[in-house]
KOLSEDO-52423 format. One line per field, with one value per residue (C-alpha): residue number from 0; chain; x, y, z. Coordinates in nm, 4 decimals. Each point is the difference from the previous one (the first is absolute). Layout:
k	c(NUM:...) $
c	c(A:...) $
x	c(X:...) $
y	c(Y:...) $
z	c(Z:...) $
***
This chain:
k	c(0:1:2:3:4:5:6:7:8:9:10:11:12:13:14:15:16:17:18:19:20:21:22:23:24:25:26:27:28:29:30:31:32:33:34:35:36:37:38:39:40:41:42:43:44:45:46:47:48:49:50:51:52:53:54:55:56:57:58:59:60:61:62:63:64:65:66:67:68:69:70:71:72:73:74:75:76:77:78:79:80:81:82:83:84:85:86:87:88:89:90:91:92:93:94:95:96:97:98:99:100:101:102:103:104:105:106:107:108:109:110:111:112:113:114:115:116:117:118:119:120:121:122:123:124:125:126:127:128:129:130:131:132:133:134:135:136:137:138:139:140:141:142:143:144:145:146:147:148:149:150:151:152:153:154:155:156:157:158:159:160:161:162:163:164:165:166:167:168:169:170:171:172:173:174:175:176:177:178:179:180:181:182:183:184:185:186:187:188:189:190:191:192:193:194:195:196:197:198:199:200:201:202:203:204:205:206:207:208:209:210:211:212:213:214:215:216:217:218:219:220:221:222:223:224:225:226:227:228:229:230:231:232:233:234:235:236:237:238:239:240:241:242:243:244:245:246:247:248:249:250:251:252:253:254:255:256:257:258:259:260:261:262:263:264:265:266:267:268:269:270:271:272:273:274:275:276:277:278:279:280:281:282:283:284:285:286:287:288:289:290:291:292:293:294:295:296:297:298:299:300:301:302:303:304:305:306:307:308:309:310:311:312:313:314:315:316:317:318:319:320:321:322:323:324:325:326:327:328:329:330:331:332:333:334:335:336:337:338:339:340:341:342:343:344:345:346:347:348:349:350:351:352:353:354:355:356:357:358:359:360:361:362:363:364:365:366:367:368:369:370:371:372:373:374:375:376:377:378:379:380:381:382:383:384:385:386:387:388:389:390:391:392:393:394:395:396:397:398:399:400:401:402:403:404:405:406:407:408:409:410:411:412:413:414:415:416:417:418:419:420:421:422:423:424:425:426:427:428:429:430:431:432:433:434:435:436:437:438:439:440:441:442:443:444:445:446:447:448:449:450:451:452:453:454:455:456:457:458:459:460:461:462:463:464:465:466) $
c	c(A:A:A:A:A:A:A:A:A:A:A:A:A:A:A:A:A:A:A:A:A:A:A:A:A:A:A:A:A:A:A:A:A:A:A:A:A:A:A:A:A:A:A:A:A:A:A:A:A:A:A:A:A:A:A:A:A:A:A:A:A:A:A:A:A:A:A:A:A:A:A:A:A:A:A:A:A:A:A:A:A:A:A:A:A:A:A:A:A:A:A:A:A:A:A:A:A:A:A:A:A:A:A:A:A:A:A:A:A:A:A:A:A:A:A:A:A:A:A:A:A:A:A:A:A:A:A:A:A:A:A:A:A:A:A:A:A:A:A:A:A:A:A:A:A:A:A:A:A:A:A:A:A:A:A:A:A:A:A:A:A:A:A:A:A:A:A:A:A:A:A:A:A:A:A:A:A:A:A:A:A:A:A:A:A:A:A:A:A:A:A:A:A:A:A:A:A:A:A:A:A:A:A:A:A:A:A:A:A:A:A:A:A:A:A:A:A:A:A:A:A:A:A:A:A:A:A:A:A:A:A:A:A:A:A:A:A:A:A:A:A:A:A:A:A:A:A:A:A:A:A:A:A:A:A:A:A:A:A:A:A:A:A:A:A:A:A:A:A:A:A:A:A:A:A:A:A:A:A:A:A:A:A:A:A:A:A:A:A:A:A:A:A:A:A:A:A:A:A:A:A:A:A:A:A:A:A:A:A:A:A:A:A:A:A:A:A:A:A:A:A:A:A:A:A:A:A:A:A:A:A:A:A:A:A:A:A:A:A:A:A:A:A:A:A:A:A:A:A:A:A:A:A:A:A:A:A:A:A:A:A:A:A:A:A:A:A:A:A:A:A:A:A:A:A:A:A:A:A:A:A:A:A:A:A:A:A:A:A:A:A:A:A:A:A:A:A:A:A:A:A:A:A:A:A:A:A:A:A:A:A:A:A:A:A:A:A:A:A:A:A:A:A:A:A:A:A:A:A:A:A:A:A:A:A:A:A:A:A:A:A:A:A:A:A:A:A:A:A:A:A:A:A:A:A:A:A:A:A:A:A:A:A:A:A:A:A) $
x	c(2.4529:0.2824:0.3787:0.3066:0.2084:0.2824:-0.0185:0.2485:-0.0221:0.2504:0.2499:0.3354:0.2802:0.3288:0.2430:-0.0856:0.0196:-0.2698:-0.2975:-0.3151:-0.0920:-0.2102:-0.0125:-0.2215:-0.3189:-0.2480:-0.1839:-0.0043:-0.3360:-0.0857:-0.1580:0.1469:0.1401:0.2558:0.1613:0.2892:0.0484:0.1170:0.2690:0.4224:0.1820:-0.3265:0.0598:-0.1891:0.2598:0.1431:-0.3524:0.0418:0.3124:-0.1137:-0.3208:0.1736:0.2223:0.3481:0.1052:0.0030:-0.2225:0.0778:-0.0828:-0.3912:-0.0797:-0.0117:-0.1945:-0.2703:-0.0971:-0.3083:-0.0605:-0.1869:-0.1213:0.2970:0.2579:0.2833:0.1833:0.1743:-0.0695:0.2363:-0.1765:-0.3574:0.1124:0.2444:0.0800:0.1343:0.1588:0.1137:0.3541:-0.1761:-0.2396:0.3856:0.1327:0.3031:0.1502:0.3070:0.1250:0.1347:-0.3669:0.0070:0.2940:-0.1011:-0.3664:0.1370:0.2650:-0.2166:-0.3443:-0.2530:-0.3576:-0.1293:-0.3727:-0.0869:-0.1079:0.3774:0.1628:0.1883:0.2737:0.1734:-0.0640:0.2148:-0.2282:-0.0464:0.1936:-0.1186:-0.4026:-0.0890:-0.0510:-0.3468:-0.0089:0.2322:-0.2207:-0.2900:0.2975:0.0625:-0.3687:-0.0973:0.2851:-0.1358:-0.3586:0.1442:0.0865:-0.3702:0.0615:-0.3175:0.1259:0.1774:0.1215:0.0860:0.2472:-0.0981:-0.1755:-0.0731:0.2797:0.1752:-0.3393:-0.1390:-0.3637:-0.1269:0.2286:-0.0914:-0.3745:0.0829:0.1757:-0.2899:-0.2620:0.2906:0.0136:-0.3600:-0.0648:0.2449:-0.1968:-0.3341:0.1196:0.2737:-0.0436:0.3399:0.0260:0.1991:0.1774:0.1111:0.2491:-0.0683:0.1180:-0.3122:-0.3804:-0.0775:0.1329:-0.1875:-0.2019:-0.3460:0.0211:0.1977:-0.2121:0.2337:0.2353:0.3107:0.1166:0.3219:0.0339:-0.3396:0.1335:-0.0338:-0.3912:-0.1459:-0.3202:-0.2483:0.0066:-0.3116:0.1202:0.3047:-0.0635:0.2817:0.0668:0.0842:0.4258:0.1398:0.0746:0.1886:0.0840:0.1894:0.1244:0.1526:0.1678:0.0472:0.0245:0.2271:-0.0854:-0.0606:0.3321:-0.0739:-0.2017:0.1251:0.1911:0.3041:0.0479:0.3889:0.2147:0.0727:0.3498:0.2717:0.0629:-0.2455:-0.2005:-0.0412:0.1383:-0.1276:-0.0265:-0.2490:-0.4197:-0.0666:0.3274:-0.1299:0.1290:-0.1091:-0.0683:-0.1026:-0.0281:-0.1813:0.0805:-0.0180:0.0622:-0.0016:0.0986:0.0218:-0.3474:-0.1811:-0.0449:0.0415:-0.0377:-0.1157:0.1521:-0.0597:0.1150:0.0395:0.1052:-0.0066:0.1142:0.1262:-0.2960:-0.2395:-0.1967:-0.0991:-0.2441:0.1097:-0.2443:-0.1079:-0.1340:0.2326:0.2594:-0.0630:0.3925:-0.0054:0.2680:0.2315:-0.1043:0.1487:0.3310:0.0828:-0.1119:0.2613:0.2954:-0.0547:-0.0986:0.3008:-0.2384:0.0061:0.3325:-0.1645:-0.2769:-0.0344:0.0260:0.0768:0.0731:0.0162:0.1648:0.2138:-0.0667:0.0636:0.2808:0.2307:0.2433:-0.2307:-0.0322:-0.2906:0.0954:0.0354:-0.3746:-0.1610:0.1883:-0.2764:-0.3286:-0.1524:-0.1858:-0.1936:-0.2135:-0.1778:0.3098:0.2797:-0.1953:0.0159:0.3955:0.1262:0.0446:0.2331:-0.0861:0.1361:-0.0404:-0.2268:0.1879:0.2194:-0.2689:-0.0736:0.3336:0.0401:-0.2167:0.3463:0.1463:-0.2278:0.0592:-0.1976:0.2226:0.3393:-0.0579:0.2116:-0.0421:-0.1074:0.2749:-0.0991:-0.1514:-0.1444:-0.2029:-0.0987:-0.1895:-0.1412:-0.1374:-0.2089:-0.1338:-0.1292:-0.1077:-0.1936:-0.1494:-0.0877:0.2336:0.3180:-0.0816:0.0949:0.3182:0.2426:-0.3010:0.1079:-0.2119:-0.0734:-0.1616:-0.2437:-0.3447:-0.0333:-0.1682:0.3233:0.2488:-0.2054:0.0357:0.3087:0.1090:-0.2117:0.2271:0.2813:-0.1752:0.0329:0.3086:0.2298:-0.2199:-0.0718:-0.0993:-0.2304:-0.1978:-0.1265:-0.2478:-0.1040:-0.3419:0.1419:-0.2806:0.0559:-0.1292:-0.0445:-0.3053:-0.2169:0.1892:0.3679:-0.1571:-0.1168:0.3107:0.2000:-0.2498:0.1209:0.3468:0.0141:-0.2654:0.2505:0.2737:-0.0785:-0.1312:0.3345:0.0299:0.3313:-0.1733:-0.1271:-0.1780:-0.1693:-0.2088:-0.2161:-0.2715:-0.3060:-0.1881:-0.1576:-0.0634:0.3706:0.1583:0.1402:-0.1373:0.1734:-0.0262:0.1330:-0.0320:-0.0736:0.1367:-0.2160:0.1684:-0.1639:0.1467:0.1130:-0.2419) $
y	c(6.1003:-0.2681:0.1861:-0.1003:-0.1761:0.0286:0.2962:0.0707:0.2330:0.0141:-0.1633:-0.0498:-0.1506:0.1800:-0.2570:-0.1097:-0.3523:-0.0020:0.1824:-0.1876:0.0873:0.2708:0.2400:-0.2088:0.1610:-0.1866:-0.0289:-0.3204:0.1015:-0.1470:-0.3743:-0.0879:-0.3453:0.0499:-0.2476:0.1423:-0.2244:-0.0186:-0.1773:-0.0227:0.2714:0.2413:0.1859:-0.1281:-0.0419:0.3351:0.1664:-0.1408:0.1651:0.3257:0.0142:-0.1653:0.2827:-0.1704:0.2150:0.3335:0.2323:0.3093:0.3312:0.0692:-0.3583:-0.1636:-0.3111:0.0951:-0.2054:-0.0031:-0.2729:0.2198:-0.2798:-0.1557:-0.0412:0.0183:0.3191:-0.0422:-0.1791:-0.2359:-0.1728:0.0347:-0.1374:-0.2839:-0.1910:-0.3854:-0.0631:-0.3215:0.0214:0.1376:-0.3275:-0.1961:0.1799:0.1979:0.1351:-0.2273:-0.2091:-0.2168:-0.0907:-0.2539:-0.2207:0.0067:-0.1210:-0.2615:-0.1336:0.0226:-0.1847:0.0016:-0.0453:0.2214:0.0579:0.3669:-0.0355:-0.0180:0.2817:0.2470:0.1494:0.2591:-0.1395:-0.3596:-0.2009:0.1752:-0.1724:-0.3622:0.0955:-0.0848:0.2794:0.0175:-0.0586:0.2876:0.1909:-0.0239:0.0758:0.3507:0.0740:-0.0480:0.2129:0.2693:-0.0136:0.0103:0.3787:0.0778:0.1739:0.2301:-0.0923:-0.3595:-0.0243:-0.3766:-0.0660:-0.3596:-0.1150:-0.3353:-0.1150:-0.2900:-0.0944:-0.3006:-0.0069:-0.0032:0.2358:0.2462:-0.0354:0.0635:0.3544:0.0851:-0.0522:0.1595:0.3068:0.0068:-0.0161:0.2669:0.2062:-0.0251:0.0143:0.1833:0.2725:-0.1216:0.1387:-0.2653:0.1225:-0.3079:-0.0689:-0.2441:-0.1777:-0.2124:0.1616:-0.3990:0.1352:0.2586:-0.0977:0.1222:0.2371:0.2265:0.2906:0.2191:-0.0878:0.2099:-0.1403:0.1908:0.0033:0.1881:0.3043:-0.1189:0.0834:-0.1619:-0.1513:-0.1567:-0.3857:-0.0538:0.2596:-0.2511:-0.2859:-0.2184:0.1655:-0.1924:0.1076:-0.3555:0.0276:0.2835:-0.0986:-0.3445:0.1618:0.2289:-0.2636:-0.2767:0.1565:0.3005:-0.0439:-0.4134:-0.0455:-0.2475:-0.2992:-0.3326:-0.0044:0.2398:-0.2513:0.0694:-0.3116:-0.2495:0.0279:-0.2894:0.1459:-0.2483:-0.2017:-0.3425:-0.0728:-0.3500:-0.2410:-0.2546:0.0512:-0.0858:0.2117:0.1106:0.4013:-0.0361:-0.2932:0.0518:-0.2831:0.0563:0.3460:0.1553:0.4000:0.1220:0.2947:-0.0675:-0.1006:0.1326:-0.2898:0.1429:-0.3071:-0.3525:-0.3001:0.1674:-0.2291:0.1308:-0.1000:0.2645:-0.1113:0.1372:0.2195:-0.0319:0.2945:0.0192:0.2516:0.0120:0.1648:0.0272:0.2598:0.3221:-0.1974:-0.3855:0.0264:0.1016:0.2135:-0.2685:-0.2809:0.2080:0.1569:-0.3858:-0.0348:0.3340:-0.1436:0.2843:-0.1539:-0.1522:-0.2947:-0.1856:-0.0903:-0.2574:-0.0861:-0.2692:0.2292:-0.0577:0.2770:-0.0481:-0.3354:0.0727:-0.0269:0.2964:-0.0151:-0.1948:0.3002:0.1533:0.3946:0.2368:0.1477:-0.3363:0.0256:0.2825:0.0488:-0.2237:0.1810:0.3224:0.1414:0.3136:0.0974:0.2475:-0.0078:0.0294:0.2686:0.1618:-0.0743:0.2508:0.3325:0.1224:0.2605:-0.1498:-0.0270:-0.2728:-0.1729:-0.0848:-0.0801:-0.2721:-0.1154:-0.0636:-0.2931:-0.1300:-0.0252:-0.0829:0.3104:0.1736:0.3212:-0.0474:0.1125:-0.0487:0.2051:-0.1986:-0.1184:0.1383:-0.3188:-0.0361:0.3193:-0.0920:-0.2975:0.2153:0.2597:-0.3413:-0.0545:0.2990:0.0742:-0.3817:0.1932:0.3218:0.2122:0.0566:0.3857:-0.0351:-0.1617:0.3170:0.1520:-0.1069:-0.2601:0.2244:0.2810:-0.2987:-0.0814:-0.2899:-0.1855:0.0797:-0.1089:-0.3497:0.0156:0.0130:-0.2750:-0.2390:0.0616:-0.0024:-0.3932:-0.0994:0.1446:-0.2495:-0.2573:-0.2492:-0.3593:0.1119:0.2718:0.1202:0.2399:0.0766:0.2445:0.1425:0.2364:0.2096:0.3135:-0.0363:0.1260:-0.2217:0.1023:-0.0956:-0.3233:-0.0965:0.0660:-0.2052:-0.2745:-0.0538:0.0604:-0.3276:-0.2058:0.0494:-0.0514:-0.3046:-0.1485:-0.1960:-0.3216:0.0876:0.2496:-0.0414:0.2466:0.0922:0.2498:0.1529:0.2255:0.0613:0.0374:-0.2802:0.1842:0.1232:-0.4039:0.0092:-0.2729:-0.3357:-0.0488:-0.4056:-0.0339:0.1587:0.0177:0.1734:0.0221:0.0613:0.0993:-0.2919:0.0014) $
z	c(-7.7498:0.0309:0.0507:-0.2173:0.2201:-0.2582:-0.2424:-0.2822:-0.2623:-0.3009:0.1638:-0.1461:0.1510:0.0469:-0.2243:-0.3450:0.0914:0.2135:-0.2139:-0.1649:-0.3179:0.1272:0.3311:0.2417:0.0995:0.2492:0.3316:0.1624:0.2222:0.3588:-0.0531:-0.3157:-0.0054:-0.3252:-0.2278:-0.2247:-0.3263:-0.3174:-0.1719:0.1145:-0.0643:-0.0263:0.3293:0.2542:0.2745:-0.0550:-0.0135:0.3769:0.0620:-0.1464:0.2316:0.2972:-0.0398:-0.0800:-0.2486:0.0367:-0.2659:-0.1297:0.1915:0.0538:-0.0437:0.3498:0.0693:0.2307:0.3162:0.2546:0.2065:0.2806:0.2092:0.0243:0.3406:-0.2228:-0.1017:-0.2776:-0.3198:-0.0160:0.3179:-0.1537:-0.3590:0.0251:-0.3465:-0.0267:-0.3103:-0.1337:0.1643:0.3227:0.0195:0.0219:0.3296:0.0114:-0.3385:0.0454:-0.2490:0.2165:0.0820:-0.3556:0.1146:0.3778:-0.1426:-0.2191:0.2744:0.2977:-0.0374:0.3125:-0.0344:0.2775:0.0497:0.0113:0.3683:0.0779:0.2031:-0.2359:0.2281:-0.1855:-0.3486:0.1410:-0.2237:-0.3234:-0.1935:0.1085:-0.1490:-0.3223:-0.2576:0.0117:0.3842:-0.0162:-0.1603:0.2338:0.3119:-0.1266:-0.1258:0.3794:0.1080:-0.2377:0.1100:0.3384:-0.0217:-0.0693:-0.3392:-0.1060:-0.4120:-0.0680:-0.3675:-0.0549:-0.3092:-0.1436:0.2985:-0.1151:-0.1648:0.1964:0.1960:-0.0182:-0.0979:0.3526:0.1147:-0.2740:0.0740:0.3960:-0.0876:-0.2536:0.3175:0.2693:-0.2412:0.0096:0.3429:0.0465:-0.2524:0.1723:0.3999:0.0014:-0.3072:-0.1414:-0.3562:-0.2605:-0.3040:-0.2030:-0.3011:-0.2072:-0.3027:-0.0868:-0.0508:0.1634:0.3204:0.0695:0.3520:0.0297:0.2667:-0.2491:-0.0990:-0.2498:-0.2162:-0.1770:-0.3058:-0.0208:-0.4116:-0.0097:0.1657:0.3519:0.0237:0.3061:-0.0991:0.1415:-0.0101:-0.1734:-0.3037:-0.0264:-0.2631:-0.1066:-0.3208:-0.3067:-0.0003:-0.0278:-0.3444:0.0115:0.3309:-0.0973:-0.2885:0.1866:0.2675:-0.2404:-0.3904:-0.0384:-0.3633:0.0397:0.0881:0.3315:-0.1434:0.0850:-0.2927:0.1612:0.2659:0.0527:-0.0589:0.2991:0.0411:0.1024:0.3231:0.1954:-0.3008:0.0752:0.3092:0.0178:-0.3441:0.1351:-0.0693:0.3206:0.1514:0.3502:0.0452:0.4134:0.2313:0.3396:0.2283:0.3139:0.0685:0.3534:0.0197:0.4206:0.1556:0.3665:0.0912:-0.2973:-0.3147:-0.3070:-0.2083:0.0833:-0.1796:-0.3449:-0.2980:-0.3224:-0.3215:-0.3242:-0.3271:-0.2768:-0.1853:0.2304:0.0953:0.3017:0.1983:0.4006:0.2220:0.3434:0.2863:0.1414:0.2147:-0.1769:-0.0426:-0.3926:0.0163:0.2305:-0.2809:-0.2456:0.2051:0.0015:-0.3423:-0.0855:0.2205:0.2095:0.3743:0.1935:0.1524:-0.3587:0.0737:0.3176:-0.2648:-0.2457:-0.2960:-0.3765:-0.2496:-0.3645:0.0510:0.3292:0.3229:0.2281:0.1810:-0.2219:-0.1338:-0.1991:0.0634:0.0199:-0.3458:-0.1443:0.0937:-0.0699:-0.3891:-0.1228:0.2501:-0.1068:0.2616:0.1023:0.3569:0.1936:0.2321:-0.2975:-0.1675:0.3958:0.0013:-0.2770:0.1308:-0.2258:-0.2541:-0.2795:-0.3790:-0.0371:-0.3034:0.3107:0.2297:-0.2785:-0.0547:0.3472:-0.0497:-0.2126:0.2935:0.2635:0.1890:0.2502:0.1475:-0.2658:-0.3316:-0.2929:-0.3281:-0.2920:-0.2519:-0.3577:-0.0636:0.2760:0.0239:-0.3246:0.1216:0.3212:-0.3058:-0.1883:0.3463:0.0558:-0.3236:0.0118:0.3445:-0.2027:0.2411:-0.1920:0.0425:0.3303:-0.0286:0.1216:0.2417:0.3645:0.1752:0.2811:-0.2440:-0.1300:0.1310:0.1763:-0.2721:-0.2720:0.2736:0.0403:-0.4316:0.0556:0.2642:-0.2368:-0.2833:0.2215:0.1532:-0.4251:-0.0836:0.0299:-0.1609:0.3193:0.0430:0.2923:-0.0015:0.3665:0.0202:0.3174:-0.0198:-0.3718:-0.0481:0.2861:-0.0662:-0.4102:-0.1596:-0.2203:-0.3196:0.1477:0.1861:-0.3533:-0.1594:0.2643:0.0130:-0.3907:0.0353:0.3185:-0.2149:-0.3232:0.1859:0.1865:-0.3561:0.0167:0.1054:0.1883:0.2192:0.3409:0.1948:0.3533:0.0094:0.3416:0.0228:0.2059:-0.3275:-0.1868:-0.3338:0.0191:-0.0671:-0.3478:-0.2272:-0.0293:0.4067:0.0499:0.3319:0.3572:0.3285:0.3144:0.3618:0.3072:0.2915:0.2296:0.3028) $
***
């Protein structure tokens, strides 16, 4: 009979704040390959933290451990959990503007010495760096946190068959949390779906039950109140920044990005007009990210570059703010940036400002405007909760509304499902395709998911990486 490598009974956490809806009872048995899903905001992170043993439970309801063929002592080395922020490097804000300033395209075969490079990978190259640090400890449970998001579709495919090896050779147990049923890899053998009580059942019990009515209701509706209809007003602040039809918002003209000997980009030319839409994609470390940090006025080397901005070339007075009032924008690496536990009306109207790190409160009027946005993204509930008390999927909610806040000419949206369930990812998909419905509207959107592009797509641009 197989042991519980991870046994809980009733288990309550000490502070309020940190309880599920019930007391979590469950075994997690040797050989079970578990995926944790359900929608954002259900639990499913802090189910982790709870059996992980982050939060301390009342009295008489430890979280049991037995690993008894493992070298390792303790639990923390034979359970080791990579969360979003983890998958990033260090927890350092700092991290965001270093990323954005500091562009190298190093292959993973480079030597790390004491984390030198880190900032220079791209995010999903990133991500692969500190999964292989992980696995290097030997860890007898690994419990991934979004594992694929920010992988290209060859990279994801290369973790599902690492994972899998590491299953059948070396008896490594995976616990995964997920956002999306899709995303569940074959190897997994269990599943928890944390609004059903937190029953672990076998795979084969799981069907995709028929909740996305209720589901989308529940993200989108609120009583109705999200349809395209409630699209908040564009206000003056950056409408119409050029007059002409044909008024060109970027113009790149043979483009060459370097960081000592490593190419970033290759005599890239580029020209984006005014309400285009335009789908930019590419493999891990194809230079995505350093496209758009020129794009966002945000990578010092434009200034050597023949670069035009909504009508003005850099370089000729104009500032970085001058800039960036008319982008709205939203990353894996922003959504990394804000550490600061607070409310997330003013995570939202920090996107009024363009501020990453200094936040302002909202004038009356202005938090008025936050409050339509994230009503239009069905989270005005959350408005006074802090960011840091959100799940990951709510805190990616709310950097979109804060990307549409201020009403921008551009819309940027680097990977802008990160971590949403289907519901939210449906609701979002309507809320870019209304908003881009006018003419004055431009936007670039990436992801490594074809079925994620919005409708109304114009026009494409793939990079490689310069051999």
């Amino acid at each position: 009979m197989k042991e519980a490598v991870i046994h809980i009974e009733n288990g309550v956490p000490r502070h309020p704040d940190f309880r599920m809806a019930e007391p979590v009872s469950l075994d997690i048995l040797e050989g079970e390959q578990v995926a944790i899903v359900g929608p954002n905001g259900a639990g499913k992170t802090r189910l982790v933290e709870i059996l992980t043993g982050r939060w301390p439970l009342l009295s008489g309801n430890e979280v049991k451990y037995h690993f008894p063929d493992s070298s390792h002592r303790l639990a923390s080395e034979n359970i080791k959990l990579m969360t979003f922020r983890d998958s990033y490097g260090d927890s350092d804000s700092s991290y965001y503007l270093q990323q954005r300033w500091n562009q190298h395209d190093i292959d993973e075969s480079t030597p790390m010495v004491d984390g030198k490079y880190v900032i220079s990978l791209s995010s999903g190259e990133l991500r692969k760096y500190q999964l292989r640090k992980t696995l290097e400890t030997e860890p007898r449970l690994l419990i991934l946190d979004s594992p694929f998001i920010g992988l290209d579709t060859t990279a994801r495919q290369q973790l599902r068959d690492t994972l899998e090896s590491l299953i059948r050779n070396k008896g490594l147990q995976v616990m995964l949390i997920l956002a999306r049923d899709s995303d569940i890899p074959d190897f997994i053998t269990h599943i928890i779906r944390v609004e059903e009580g937190c029953r672990v059942m076998p795979k084969q019990e799981y069907t995709h039950r028929d909740t996305h009515i209720d589901a989308t209701a529940n993200a989108t509706g609120r009583e109705g109140s999200h349809d395209g209809s409630h699209q908040p007003a564009r206000t003056d602040a950056s409408a119409n920044v050029n007059n002409g039809e044909a008024a060109r918002v970027l113009c790149f003209n043979h483009i060459n990005i370097r960081y000592g000997e490593h190419v970033i980009l290759r005599d890239l030319s580029w020209t984006v007009h005014r309400g285009e839409h335009w789908a930019l994609s590419g493999d891990n470390g194809s230079g995505k990210s350093t496209l758009l940090s020129l794009v966002c006025a945000d990578n010092p080397q434009a200034y050597a570059c023949d670069i035009e901005l909504f009508g003005r070339r850099r370089g000729t007075g104009e500032s970085i703010w001058d800039i960036k009032r008319h982008i709205g924008y939203v990353s894996p690496e922003m959504h990394r940036a804000y550490l600061k536990d607070l409310p997330a009306i003013d995570i939202v109207a920090s996107g009024l400002h363009d501020s990453v790190g200094l936040y302002v409160r909202p004038r009356p009027e202005q938090r008025t405007t936050c409050l339509q946005w994230m009503q239009r993204f069905g989270i005005e509930d959350l408005a006074d909760r802090t960011f840091l008390r959100l799940s990951s999927g709510e805190q990616r909610m709310c950097l979109l509304a804060r990307a549409f806040v201020k009403s921008p000419d551009l819309l940027i949206l680097d990977e802008p499902f990160h971590g949403l369930d289907d519901c939210r990812r449906e609701l979002v998909t309507s809320i870019i395709e209304d908003y881009c419905s006018a003419p004055e509207v431009t936007l670039i959107i990436v992801s490594h998911y074809e079925d994620e592009l919005p409708a109304g797509i114009t026009h494409r641009l793939h990079l490689t990486k310069p051999k």
